[in-house]
Each structure stands twice: as C-alpha cells, then as structure tokens.
N, C-alpha and C positions, 0 to 999 in steps of 0.2 A: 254599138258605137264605143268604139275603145277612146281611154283617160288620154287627154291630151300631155303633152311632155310640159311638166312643171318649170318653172322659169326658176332657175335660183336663183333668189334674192333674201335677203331677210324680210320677214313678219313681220309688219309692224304692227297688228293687230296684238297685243299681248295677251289676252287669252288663246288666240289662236298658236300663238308660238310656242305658248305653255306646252297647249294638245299636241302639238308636232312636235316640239320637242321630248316629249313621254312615251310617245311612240317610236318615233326613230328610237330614242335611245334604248327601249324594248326591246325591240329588233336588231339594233348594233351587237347588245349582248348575246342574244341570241346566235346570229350568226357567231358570232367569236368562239360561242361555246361550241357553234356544229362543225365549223374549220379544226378545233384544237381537239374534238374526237376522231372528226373522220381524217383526217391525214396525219394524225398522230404529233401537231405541233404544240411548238411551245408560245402561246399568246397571251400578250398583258393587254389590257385598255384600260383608259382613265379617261372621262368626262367629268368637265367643273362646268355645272348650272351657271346661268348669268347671276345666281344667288349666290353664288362659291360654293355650294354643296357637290360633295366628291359621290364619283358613281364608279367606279373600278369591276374590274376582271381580270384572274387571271387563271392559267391553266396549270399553272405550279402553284404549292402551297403556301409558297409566299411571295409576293409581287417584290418585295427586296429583289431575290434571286435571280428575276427575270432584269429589272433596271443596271444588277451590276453587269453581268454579261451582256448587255448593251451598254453598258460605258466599255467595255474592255472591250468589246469586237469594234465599236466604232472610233475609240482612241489606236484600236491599230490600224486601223482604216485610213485613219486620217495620218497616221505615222507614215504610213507607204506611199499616199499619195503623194504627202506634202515635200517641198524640196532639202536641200540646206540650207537656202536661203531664209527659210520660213522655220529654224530651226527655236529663236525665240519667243516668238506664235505658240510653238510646241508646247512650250515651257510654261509659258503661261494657261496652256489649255490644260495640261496636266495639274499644274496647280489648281485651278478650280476643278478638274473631276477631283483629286483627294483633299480638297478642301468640301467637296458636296460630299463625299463616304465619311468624312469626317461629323460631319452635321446629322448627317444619317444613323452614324453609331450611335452618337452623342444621345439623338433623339429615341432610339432603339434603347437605349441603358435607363432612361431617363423612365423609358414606359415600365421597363422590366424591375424598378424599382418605385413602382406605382406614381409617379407623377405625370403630371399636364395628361389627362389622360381626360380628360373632358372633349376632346373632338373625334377622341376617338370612334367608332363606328360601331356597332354592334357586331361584326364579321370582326373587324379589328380585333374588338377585346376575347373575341370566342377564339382566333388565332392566338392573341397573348397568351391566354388564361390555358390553352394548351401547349403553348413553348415552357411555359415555366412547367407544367406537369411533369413534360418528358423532362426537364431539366434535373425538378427534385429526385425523380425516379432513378435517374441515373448520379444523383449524388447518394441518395440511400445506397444504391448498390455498391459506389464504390467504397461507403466507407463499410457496411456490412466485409466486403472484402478486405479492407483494411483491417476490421477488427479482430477478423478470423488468421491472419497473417498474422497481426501481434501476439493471438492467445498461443497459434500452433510456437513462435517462437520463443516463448517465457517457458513453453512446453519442454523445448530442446534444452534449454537454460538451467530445467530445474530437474532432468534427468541427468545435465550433465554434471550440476551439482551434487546432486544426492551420489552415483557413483564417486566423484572425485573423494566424498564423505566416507563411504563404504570401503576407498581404496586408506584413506588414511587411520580410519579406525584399524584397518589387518594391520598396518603396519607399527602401528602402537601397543598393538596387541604382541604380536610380535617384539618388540621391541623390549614391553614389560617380560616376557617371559625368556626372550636371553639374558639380559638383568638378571631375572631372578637364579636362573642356573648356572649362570659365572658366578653368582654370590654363594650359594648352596654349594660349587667346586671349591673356591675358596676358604670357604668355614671349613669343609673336609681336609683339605689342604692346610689351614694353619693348626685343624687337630693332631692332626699325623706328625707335622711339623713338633708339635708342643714334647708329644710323647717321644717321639725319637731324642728331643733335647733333654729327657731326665735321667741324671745320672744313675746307674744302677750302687748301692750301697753295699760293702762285703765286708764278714769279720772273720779276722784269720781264725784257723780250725776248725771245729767241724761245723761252726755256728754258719752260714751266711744269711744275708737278708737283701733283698732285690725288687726295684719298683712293679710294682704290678705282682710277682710272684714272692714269698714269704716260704724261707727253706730253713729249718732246725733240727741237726741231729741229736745235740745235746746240748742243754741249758749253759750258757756264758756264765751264768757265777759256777759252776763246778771248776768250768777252763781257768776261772781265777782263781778259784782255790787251792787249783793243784799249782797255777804259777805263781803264786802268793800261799803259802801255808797260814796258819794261824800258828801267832806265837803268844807267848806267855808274858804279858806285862808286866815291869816291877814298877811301876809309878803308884807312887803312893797317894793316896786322895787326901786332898786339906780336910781340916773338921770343919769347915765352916759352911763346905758341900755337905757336908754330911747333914747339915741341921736344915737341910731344904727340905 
C-alpha cells in the first residue's frame, strides 16, 4: 500500500517539525548538489531555521558571485519589462540594489579585516581564511616582482654611471696631457727664442769673441801694444811716495 499524498500544512507538533525540517532540508541540499553536477549549473540556496540559523549552497565558490548576477539579470529584467511610466520605480529599485552591494562590501571588508566575524559560519571563515591566502600570495609576488624591477634598474643606473666616469676620466686624461705638451712646446720655444735674442760680441782684428762660440787668433793686449806703443815717461815721482 503506497504513502498517501501529504497535506501541506505546517507542523504543529514542534519536535515533529524539527525531524521534517532536518530532513527535507537534507535533501533540498542534496538535490541542489545533483542539479549543479549533472547539468552543469550554477546554483545558490539559503534556508533560515525558525531559530535564524543560516543553511546555504552553493555551486560556485562563493555565494557573493551567484546573488550579484542575480541582482543584475533581474534588474535587467525588470528594466525591459518595466514602462516609462514606471521609470521612477526604477530609480528607486536601483537604489536599494547599490545600496544592498554596498552593505555587502562594506560587510565583506569589515570580515577581511577581522571583524564581526562571530556569526560567521565554519564554511564562511574556511572561504575567508582562503581569499585572504590567495590575496597575500599574490601581493608577495607582486612585490617580489617589484623588487626585482627596482634592483634590475639601479643596475642600468650604475652601469650607466660608471661608463659616464670612465668616459670623463679619458678625457681628463687627455686633457692633462695636451697641457702638458703645449707647456713642454712652449718652454722649447721660449729657449730657442732666448738664444736667438743674444747678441753675438766682436773685437776688431784678429781677436773676435761670440756667444756660444769663443774664436782667438792672437792675444788683444799684443793688438794694443802695437796700437799703443810703450813710451818713455819723464814724470818725476814726489819723495813723499817714495817713503811708502
């Protein structure tokens, strides 16, 4: 004898509501899970207990993902259906969806920086405690890649230094040694100069004498002797020399 067709009604029995509610909701999940494998969809669910206790599924990794893409397929939904007439409607329904994404973040930022984090769920915080993972993971890398950007460019900076150093040493270098060879032409040049300025010296007859070169053929006091003779003095000497 097959199970007669249940009456829907509520339970008033409260244990019995309990057991049927533990069960269906079992099973709710259940099936949710076998739809979102076997036809490859995307399903959320949420049941709140007559206690407020939250029971969720969903078939992406975070039930976010699935509520905003139901606000945005069903705010366009209702954008096509609705008239002109209904355009202020609109306005105000938009408002509260980005007034509810807003509460959303708000609350999403608020977890992600450890607060109000008491109702969270053990599934909750195992999804949290993996967004922040991949979050660090991907700040480590990028600043690893940052840092390696700064070294390779201090790199270029101090190559291009030390050449610029190497280009100005030549040319100091250079620079000391045409100095020094204009100086070293110059001192040549004012010798040559000095010597060319000195008069050569001559004495008439056979004597001459000349800078740098010394030419004698015969002694200057002879030449004066034969142009001057020696003569015979009559001067008479005082006695008074004489008693020296």
């Amino acid at each position: 004898m097959g199970r007669g067709r249940v009456q829907l009604k509520r339970i008033e029995n409260k244990v019995n509501r309990q057991v049927t509610f533990s069960k269906r909701r079992s099973g709710l999940l259940k099936k949710a899970h076998e739809i979102s494998v076997l036809c490859d969809a995307e399903v959320a669910l949420i049941v709140f207990s007559t206690k407020g206790k939250l029971y969720e599924y969903s078939s992406d990794t975070s039930m976010e993902n699935i509520l905003e893409r139901y606000q945005r397929y069903s705010y366009a939904e209702r954008a096509i259906m609705e008239t002109d007439s209904e355009s202020q409607g609109n306005w105000y329904g938009e408002y509260q969806d980005l007034k509810a994404k807003i509460e959303a973040l708000q609350k999403c930022q608020r977890h992600l920086t450890g607060q109000q984090l008491d109702k969270l769920t053990l599934k909750e915080l195992q999804q949290l405690e993996q967004q922040l993972d991949t979050a660090l993971k991907k700040i480590r890398s990028r600043k690893n890649n940052t840092l390696l950007e700064t070294i390779a460019e201090l790199e270029k900076k101090k190559k291009a230094l030390q050449a610029q150093n190497s280009h100005l040493e030549r040319k100091l270098v250079e620079k000391n040694n045409a100095e020094a060879s204009a100086q070293h032409h110059e001192t040549e040049h004012h010798i040559e100069a000095q010597r060319s300025s000195l008069p050569i010296l001559s004495l008439s007859g056979s004597s001459s004498i000349s800078i740098g070169t010394y030419q004698a053929t015969e002694p200057v006091v002879e030449e004066a002797e034969q142009q001057f003779p020696a003569q015979t003095s009559s001067v008479v000497i005082p006695p008074w020399m004489l008693r020296l």
